[in-house]
Structure formats: structure tokens, C-alpha cells
N, C-alpha and C positions, 0 to 999 in steps of 0.2 A: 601481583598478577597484572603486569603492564599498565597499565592508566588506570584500572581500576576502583573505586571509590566508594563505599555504597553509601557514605555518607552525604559525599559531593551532592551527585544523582538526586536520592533525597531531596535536598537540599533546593535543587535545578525543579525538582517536579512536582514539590508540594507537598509530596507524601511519606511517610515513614514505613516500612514493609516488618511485618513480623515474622517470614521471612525471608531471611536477606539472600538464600540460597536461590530462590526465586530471581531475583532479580540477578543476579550472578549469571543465569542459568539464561535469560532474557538477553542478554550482552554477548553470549559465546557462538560466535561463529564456528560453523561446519569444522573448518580448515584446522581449530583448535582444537574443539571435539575427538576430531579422527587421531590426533597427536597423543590426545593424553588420555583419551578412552573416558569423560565425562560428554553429558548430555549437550547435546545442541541447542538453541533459539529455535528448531525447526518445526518443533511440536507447538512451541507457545504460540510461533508467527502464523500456523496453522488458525489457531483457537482464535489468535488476536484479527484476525482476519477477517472471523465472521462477527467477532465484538462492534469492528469497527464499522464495517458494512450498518447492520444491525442500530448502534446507537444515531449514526449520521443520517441515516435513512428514517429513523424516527424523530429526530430533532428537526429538519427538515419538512419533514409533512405537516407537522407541527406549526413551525412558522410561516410558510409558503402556503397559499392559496393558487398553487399550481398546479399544472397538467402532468400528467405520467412523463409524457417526457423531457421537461423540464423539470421536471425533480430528479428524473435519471439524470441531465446534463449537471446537474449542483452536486448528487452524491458522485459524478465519475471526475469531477474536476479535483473535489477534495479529500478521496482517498486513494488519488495514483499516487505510482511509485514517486513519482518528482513533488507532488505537495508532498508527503510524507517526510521525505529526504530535506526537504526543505525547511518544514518545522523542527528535525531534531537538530539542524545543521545549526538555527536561528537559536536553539538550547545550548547548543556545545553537545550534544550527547551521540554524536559520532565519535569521538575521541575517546571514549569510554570502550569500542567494540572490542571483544579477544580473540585474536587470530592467531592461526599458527606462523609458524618460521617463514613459510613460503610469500606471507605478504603483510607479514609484520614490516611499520616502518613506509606502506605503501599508503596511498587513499584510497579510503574505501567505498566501493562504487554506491549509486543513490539506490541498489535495491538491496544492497548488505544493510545500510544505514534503513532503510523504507523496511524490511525485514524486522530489523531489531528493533523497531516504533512499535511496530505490531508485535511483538513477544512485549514489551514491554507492558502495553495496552492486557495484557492477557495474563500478566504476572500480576499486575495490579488487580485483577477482578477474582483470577483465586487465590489472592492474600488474604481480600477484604470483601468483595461482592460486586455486583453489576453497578449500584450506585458510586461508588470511590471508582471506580474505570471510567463510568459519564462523566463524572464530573472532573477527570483528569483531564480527558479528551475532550471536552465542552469548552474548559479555559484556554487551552492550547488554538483551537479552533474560533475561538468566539470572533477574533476582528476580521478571521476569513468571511463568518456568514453574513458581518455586519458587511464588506462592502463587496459583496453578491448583492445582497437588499438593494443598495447604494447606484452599482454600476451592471448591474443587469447578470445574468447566466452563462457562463463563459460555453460555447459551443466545444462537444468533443467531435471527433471526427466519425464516431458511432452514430450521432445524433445528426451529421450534418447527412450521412450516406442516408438515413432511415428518412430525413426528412425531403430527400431529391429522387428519391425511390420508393415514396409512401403507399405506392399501390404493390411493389411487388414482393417476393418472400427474398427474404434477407436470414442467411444463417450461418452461423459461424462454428466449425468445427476445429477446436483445440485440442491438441494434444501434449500433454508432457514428455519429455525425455533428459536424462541423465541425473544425476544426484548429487544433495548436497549444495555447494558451491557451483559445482557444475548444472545444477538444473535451470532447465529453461521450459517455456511453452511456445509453440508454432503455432501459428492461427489462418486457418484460408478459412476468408469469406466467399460466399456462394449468393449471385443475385441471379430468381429464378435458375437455381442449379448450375449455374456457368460461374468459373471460378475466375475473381476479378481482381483479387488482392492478398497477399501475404505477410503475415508481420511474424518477428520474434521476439520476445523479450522476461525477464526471470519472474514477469505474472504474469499471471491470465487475461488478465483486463489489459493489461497493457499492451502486452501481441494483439488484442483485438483494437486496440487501438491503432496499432500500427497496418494492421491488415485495414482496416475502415480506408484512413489516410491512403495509402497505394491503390486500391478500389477505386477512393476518387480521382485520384492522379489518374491512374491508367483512361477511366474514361474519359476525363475531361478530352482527352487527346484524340479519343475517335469521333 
């Protein structure tokens, strides 16, 4: 089954799966899916999503003796789509993903790879439990939180809009549309109801990311 391994995998992330159909299931993109009529990463990236939110956001509170929203600014730095993409890429475990015909052979973009992090995170916790999920995603991330401690809270552009606009109402309404490989989410930001900024991108978080950033861009300029 194309690069496939489950042994490799394994191997790469510490853990042994009992079972291995899980992690199979964690690796197969939409594109593969639709081809040969088995289950997508779609369900688990779901699951894995709120695992990851969930475990970071308590590890975090944990060791930070900070404000709401710098603890917002540490969990939105270290579970976007590009840190994601960037720790599996730092595994090898992009190279693993199963595609179909249409982009076998291609690279796969950082929210197929950021995707399949998160089914992974989610195949690990209903194999074995919420503990073996922490403590997979705890070692993967441990030198991210040590040089946060080190070099301070990386601003996101959410945190930079909320902090130059602290008195007014700031809301962000996202939407989904299409499926699959094809999904994505739209995000307009609204300060005091006037609509300031747009993002898109295949999460949620991240279209509000990009809607924040053009928010500030566009005012910066009036």
C-alpha cells in the first residue's frame, strides 16, 4: 500500500498499536478513500483535534503562570497547521500519507500532513487511552514548550488584533464549505460589526488566523 509501514511508524513514534487497522485508517487520505471505498483520516482528524487542543491547553496551564491570553498565544502557536506539519515532516511521517491516483507521487500540502498528525494523535488514544496520546504528543512537543519558556510567546495575529483593539467586540464568523480534500473554512472578522478582514484556509483556526492578519493590514493603512 504505497510507503506504507506500520512497523516503521511504530517504530518513528514510540508506540506499538494493537490495532494496526487504526493506524492504517489515521494515514489514508480523502483522495484514497473515495477510490477504493475504505475509511478516511477524516473522522479521527475530527477526534484528534479536540485530543490536541485539550492535552496542550492543559499542559500549558500547567506550567505557565500566565494570563488567558498568553496561554491562548502558546496553545495557537503550537497546534496550527504549520507547527503540526512541521513536527511530522521533522519524523518523516509525511511520507507515509495514502493517496489516491490524482496526487500520488505529488507533496502533500502542510494541512494533509497537519490532518494526518491529528488522526494519528486520535488512533493512539482509542488504541490505548488519553494517557499513551499525552504522552506521545508531550515528547514530540517537549523542546517546542522548553524554548517558549526560553524566548518568550510567539505573538499570533489573533492575539496581536485583540490586543490593539482591547476595548472593542471582536468576532469572528467561519464558515465551512466543500468536502473532503476539498474542504476548507472562510473566516470574516468583524470589529464592532464592520467587517475588517478575510482569511481562508483547510482549518478553522487558521482562516481566523489569516482573517486577524488582513484586519491588521487593512487598518494599519487608514
Amino acid at each position: 500500500m504505497q510507503n506504507f509501514d506500520c512497523a516503521e511508524i511504530e517504530k518513528i513514534i514510540g508506540y506499538t498499536f494493537q490495532n494496526k487497522q487504526l493506524l492504517k485508517t489515521a494515514f489514508t487520505h480523502s483522495s484514497f478513500s473515495n477510490e477504493h471505498k475504505v475509511e478516511s483520516n477524516e473522522r479521527l482528524e475530527f477526534l484528534g483535534d479536540s485530543i490536541l487542543s485539550f492535552v496542550i491547553a492543559e499542559e500549558i496551564f500547567k506550567r505557565y503562570h500566565k494570563s488567558e491570553g498568553e496561554l491562548t498565544k502558546i496553545r495557537a502557536s503550537l497546534v496550527s497547521e504549520k507547527s503540526l506539519a512541521f513536527v511530522s515532516k521533522q519524523l518523516g511521517l509525511d511520507k507515509f500519507l495514502i493517496v489516491g491516483a490524482g496526487l500520488f507521487g505529488k507533496t502533500p500540502t502542510d494541512a494533509m500532513i497537519a490532518d494526518s498528525f491529528e488522526a494519528l494523535l486520535a488512533s493512539i488514544y482509542l488504541d490505548s487511552g488519553i494517557q499513551k496520546a499525552r504522552k506521545f504528543l508531550l515528547q514530540i512537543f517537549e523542546s517546542s514548550l522548553g524554548k517558549i519558556k526560553k524566548s518568550g510567546v510567539p505573538d499570533s495575529f489573533k492575539s496581536q488584533l485583540q490586543e490593539k483593539f482591547k476595548n472593542a467586540k471582536i468576532v469572528y464568523d467561519t464558515k465551512s464549505s466543500g468536502e473532503g480534500e476539498e474542504k476548507y473554512y472562510t473566516a470574516q472578522v468583524y470589529i464592532n460589526k464592520v467587517a475588517c478582514g478575510t482569511g481562508q484556509a483547510g482549518k478553522k483556526r487558521d482562516a481566523e488566523e489569516i482573517a486577524a492578519k488582513q484586519a491588521l493590514e487593512n487598518l494599519s493603512k487608514k
